[in-house]
C-alpha positions as CSV (number, residue, x, y, z in Angstrom):
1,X,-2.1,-42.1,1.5
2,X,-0.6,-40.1,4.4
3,X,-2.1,-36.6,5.0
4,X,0.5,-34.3,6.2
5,X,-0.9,-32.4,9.0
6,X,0.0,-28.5,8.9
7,X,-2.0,-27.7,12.1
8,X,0.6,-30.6,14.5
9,X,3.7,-29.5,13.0
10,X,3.4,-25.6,13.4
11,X,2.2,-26.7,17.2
12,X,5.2,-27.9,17.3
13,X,7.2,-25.1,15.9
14,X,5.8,-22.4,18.1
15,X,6.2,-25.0,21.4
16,X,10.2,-24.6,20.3
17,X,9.6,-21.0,19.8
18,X,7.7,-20.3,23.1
19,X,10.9,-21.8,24.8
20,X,13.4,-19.5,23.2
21,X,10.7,-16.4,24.0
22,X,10.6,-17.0,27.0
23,X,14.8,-17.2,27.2
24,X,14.9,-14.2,25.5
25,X,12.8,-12.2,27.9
26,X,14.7,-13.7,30.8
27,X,17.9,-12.3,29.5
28,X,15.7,-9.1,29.1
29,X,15.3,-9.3,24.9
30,X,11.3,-9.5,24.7
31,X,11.3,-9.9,20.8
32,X,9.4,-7.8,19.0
33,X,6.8,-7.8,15.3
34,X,5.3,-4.7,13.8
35,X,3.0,-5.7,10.9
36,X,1.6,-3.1,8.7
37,X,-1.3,-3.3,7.0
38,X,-2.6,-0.6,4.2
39,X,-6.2,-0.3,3.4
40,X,-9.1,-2.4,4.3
41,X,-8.7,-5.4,2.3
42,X,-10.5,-8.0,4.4
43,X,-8.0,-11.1,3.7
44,X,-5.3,-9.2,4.5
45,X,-7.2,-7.8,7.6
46,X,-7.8,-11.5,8.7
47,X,-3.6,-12.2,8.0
48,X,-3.3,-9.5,10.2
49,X,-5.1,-10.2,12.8
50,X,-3.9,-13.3,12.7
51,X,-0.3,-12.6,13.2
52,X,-1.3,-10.4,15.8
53,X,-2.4,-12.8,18.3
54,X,-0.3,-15.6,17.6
55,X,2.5,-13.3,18.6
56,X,0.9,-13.0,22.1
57,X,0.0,-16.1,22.5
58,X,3.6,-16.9,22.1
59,X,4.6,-14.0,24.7
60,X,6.2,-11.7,21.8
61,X,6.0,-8.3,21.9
62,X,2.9,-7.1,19.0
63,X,2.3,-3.8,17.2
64,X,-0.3,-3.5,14.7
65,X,-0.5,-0.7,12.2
66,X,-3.4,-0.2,10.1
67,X,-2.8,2.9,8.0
68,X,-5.8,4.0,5.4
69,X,-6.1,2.9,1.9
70,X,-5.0,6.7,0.9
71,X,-1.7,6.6,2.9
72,X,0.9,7.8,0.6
73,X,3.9,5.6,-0.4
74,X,6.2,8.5,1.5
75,X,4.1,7.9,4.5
76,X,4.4,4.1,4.5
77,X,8.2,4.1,4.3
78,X,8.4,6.9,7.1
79,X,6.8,4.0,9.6
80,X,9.2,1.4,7.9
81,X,12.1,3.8,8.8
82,X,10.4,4.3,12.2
83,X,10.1,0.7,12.9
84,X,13.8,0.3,11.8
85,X,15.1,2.5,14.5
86,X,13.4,1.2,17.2
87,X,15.1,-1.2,19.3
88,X,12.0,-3.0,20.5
89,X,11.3,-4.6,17.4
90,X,13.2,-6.9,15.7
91,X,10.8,-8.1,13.0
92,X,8.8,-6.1,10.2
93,X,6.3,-7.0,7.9
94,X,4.5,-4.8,5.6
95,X,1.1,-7.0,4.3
96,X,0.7,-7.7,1.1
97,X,-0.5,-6.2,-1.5
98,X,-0.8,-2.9,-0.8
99,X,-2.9,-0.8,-2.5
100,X,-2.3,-0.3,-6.3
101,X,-0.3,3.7,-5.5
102,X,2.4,2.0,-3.2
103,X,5.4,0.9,-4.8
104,X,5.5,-2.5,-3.1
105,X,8.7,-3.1,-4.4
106,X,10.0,0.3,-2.7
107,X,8.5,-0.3,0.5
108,X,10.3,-3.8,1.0
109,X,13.5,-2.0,0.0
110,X,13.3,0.3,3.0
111,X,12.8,-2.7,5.2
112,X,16.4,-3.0,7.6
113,X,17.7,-6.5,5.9
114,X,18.1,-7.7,9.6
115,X,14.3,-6.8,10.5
116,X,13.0,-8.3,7.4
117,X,11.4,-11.7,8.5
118,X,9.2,-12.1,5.9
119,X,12.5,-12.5,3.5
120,X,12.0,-11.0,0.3
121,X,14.4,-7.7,0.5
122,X,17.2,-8.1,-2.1
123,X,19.4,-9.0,0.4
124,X,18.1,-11.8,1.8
125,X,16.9,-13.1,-1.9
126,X,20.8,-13.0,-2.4
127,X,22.2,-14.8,0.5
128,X,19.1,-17.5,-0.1
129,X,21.1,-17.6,-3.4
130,X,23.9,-17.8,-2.3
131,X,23.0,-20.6,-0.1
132,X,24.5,-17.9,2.8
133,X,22.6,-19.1,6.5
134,X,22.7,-15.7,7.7
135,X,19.5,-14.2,5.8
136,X,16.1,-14.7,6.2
137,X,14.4,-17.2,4.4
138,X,10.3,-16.7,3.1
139,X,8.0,-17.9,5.4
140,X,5.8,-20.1,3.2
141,X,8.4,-21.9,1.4
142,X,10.5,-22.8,4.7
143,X,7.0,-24.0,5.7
144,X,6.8,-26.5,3.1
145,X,10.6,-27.1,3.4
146,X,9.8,-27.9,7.2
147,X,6.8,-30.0,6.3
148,X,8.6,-32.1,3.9
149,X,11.4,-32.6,6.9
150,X,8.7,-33.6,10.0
151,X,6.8,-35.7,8.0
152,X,10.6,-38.2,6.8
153,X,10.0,-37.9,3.3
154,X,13.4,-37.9,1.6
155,X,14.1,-34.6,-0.6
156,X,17.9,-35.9,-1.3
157,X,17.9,-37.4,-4.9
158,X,14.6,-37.1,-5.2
159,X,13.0,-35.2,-8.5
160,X,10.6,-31.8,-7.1
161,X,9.1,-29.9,-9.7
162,X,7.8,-26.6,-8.3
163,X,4.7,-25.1,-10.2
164,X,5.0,-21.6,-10.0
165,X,8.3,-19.0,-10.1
166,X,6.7,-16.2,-7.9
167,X,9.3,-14.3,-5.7
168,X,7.0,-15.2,-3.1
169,X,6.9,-19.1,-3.4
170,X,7.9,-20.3,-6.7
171,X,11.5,-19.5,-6.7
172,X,12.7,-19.6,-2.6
173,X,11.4,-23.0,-2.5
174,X,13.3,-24.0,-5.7
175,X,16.5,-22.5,-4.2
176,X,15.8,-24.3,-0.8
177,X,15.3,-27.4,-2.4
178,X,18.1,-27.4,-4.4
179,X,20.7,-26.4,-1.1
180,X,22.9,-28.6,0.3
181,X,21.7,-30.9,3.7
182,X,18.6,-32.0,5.3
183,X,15.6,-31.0,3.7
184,X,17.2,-30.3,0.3
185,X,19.9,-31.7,-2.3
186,X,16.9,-32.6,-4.9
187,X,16.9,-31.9,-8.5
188,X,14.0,-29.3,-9.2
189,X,12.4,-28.1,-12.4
190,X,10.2,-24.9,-12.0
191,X,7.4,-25.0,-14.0
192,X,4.7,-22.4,-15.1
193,X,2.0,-21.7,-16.7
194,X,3.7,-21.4,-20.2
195,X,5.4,-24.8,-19.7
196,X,4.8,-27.1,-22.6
197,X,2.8,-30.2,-21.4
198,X,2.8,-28.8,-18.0
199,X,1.1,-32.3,-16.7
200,X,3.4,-34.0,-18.5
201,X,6.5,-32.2,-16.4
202,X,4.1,-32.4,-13.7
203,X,4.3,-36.5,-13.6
204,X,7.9,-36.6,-13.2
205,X,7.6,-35.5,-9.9
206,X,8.8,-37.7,-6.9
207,X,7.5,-33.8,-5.4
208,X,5.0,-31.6,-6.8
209,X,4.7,-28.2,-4.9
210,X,1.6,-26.8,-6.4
211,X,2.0,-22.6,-5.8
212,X,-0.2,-21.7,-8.8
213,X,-2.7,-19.7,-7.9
214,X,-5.8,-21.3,-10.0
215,X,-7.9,-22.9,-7.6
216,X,-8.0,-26.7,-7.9
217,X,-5.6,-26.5,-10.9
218,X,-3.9,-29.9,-10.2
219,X,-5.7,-32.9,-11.6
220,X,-5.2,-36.5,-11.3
221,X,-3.2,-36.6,-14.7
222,X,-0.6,-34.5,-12.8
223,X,0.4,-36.6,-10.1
224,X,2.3,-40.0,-10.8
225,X,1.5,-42.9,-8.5
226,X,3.5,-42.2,-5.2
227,X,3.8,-38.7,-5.3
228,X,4.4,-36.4,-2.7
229,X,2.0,-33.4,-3.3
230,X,2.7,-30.1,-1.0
231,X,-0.6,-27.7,-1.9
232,X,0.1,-24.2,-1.1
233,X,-2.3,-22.5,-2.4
234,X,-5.3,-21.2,-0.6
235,X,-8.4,-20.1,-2.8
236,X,-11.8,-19.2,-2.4
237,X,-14.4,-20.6,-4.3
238,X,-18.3,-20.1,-4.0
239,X,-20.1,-23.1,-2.5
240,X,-23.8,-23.0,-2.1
241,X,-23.5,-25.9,0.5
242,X,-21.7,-23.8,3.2
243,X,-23.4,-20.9,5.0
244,X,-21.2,-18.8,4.1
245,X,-21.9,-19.4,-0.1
246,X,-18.0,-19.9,-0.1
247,X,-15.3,-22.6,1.1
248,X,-11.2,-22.2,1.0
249,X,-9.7,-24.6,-1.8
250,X,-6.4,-24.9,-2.6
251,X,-3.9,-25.2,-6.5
252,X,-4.9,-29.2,-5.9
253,X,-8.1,-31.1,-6.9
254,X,-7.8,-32.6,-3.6
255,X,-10.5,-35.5,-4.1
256,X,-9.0,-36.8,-7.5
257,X,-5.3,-36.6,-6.3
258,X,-5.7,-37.4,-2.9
259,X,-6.0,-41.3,-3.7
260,X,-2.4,-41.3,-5.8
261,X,-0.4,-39.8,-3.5
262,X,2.3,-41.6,-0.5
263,X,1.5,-38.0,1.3
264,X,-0.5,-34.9,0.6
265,X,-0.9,-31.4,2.7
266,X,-5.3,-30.6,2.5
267,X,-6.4,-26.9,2.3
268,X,-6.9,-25.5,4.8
269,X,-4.9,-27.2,7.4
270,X,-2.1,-27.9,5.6
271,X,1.0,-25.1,4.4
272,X,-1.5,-22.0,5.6
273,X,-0.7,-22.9,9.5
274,X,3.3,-23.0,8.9
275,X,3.6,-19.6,7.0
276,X,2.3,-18.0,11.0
277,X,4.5,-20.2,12.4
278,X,7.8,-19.9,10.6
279,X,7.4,-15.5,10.4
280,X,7.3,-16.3,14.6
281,X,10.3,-18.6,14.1
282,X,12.0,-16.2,11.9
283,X,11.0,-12.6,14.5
284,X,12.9,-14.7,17.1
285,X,16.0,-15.4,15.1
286,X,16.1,-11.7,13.9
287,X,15.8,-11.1,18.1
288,X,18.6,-13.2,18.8
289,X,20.8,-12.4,16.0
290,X,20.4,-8.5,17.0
291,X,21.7,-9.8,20.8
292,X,24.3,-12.4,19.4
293,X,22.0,-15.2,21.5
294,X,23.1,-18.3,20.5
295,X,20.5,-21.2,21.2
């Protein structure tokens, strides 16, 4: 069993995109992410945070907005607009969820298509449809995408079922999967939680990418001998063992899979570092689109 390591290859990621910062700002385009964060949720706070100093460390240019939980929609999409107009950045992400009065939906709609890195404005859903190279593509399933890539297994032919059809995960990483060229050309079923004999579907897979949301979901009656498992889903659960009474799990019972598997990602340390690292991939290419850089 090969344990794909989430932590080396988004090191590896941000070393690529440290060199094309650092071009950028020579040629005098410092690329620039605003993340905006509503309310107090402390997950979300940690996301933010998060992104915040990774795009330092990288040498990007960082704002952080951190509006209160009683910020009205109309006030949220005046900073979108804001951050549209101004030429310093080049990325926007509003965190989600936002609290329960913000049209979410709204809010992404107001995001300039070229600015929206995070990939989930109408636009960029289409032209990941439409199998068009000139959108944005979400984070997290480009993450897997990317793992699946560094780590030589073969998507072409192969049989990936994708458990869960969120806008978020569920179906990007269908689409991707299904595209034409390296990293894709496989034939995917998407499968959910009112799938008949969903472990049943779940054994056919050459690729399972487990994005359900129940924490250790996945049991060894999922996962045929030889699978390749990609766990995206990040969970806490209480654990009286740790000092904190908690630990992160992910949609995978990692301990019974583990041992059936050619390759598995663990939680944490697996698809959680690549989601950072691809939204820093994807600031820069909104930078160097805006500037017509080619790399």
């Amino acid at each position: 069993m090969k344990l794909i390591d989430g932590k080396a290859v988004a090191q590896k990621i941000h070393a690529e995109t440290a060199k094309a910062v650092e071009r950028l700002k020579s040629l005098g385009h410092p690329p620039g992410l605003a993340v905006v964060l509503v309310g107090e949720d402390p997950a979300s706070q940690a996301y933010v945070r998060s992104k915040d100093r990774t795009c330092r460390e990288l040498g990007m240019h960082s704002l952080k907005f951190e509006l209160p939980a009683t910020s009205s929609q109309a006030e949220v999409i005046a900073l979108v607009h804001r951050l549209n107009a101004d030429p310093a950045i080049h990325g926007i992400l509003v965190q989600s969820p936002p609290p329960a009065h913000v049209d979410e939906r709204a809010v992404i709609e107001a995001i300039d298509p070229r600015k929206d890195v995070d990939g989930f404005h109408p636009v960029n859903v289409a032209k990941l449809a439409l199998g068009d190279p000139d959108g944005f593509v979400p984070c997290t399933p480009m993450g897997c995408q990317r793992l699946l890539i560094e780590s030589g297994i073969e998507t072409a032919g192969a049989h990936a079922v994708v458990l869960g059809r969120s806008m978020i995960v569920g179906k990007p990483m269908a689409l991707l999967l299904m595209q034409k060229g390296l990293g894709g050309d496989a034939t995917v079923t998407v499968a959910h939680s009112r799938t008949r004999d969903l472990a049943a579907v779940c054994r056919t897979a050459d690729i399972l990418i487990a994005a359900i949301g129940r924490p250790e979901f996945v049991k060894a009656d999922f996962v045929k001998e030889g699978a390749v498992v990609i766990d995206v889903g990040i969970n806490r659960v209480a654990d009286a063992s740790s000092p904190k009474g908690s630990k992160l799990v992910g949609d995978v019972d990692f301990n019974a899979v583990a041992p059936k598997c050619a390759a598995i990602t663990p939680v944490p340390g697996g698809v959680g570092p690549m989601t950072i690292a691809m939204l820093m991939h994807n600031t820069v290419l909104a930078c160097e689109r805006l500037h017509n850089v080619k790399r």
